[in-house]
C-alpha positions as CSV (number, residue, x, y, z in Angstrom):
1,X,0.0,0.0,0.0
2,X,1.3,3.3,-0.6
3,X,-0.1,6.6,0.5
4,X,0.4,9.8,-1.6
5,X,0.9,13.2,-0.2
6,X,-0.2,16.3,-2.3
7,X,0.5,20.2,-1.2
8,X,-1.5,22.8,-3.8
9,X,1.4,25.0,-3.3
10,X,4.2,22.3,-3.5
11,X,2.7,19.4,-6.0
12,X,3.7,20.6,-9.7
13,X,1.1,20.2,-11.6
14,X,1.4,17.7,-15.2
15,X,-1.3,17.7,-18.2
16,X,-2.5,14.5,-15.5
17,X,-2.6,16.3,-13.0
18,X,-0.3,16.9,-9.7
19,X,2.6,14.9,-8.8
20,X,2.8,13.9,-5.1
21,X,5.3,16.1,-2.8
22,X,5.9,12.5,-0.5
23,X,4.8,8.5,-1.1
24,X,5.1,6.5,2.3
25,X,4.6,2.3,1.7
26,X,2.6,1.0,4.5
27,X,2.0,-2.3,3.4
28,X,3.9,-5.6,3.5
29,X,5.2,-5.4,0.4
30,X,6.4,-2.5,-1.6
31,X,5.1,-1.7,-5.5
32,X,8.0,-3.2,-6.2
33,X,6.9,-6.6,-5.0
34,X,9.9,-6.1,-2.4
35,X,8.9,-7.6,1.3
36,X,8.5,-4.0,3.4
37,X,8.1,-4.1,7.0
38,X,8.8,-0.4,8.0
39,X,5.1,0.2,9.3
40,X,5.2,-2.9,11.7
41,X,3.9,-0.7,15.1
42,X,1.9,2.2,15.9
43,X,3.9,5.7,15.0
44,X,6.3,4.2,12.9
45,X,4.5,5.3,9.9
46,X,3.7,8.6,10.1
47,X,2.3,11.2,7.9
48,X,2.3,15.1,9.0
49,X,0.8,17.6,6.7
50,X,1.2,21.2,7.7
51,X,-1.0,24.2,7.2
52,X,0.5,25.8,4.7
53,X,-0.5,22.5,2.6
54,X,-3.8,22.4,4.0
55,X,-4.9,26.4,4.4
56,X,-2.8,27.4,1.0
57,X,-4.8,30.5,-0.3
58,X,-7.7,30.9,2.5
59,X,-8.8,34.4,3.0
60,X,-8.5,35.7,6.6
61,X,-5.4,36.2,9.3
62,X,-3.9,32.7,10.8
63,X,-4.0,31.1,13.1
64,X,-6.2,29.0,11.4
65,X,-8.0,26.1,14.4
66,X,-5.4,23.3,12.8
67,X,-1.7,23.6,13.5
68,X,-0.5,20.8,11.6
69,X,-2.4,17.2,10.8
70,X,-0.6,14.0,11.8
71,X,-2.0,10.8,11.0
72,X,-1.0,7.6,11.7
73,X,-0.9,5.1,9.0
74,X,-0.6,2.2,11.4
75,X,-4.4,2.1,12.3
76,X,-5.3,2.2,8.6
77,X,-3.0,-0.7,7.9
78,X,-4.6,-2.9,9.9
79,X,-7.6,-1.8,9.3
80,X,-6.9,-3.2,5.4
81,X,-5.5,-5.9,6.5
82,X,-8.5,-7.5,8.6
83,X,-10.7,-6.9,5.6
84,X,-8.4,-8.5,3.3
């Protein structure tokens, strides 16, 4: 599994679209068919987006309510994986 990161500022955009800024495998095996075990415990695959990503071109004056996001990818692993 592989999870993409896009920032509007940051991601240059293609004729396809964007291209992602970050790509963190979270699975067992990468796209590469190569046996991946760096997401094997909570926090040890983490993503953080920060608010220049996710507030890029709001109107008003920051501080905006989110700081920065951080997700976990752990959770969502396992999640997959007992409804594989």
């Amino acid at each position: 599994m592989t999870f993409y990161k896009f920032c509007r500022r940051r991601s240059r955009r293609t004729r396809n679209g964007y291209h992602p800024i970050q790509a963190i495998e979270f699975g067992n095996i990468t796209t590469r068919q190569r046996p991946y075990n760096g997401c094997s415990a909570p926090n040890t695959c983490t993503l953080t987006i920060n608010r220049a990503c996710i507030y890029v071109d709001c109107p008003g004056v920051p501080p905006y309510p989110i700081q920065n996001a951080v997700i976990d990818l752990y959770p969502i692993q396992q999640a997959i994986f007992r409804n594989m």
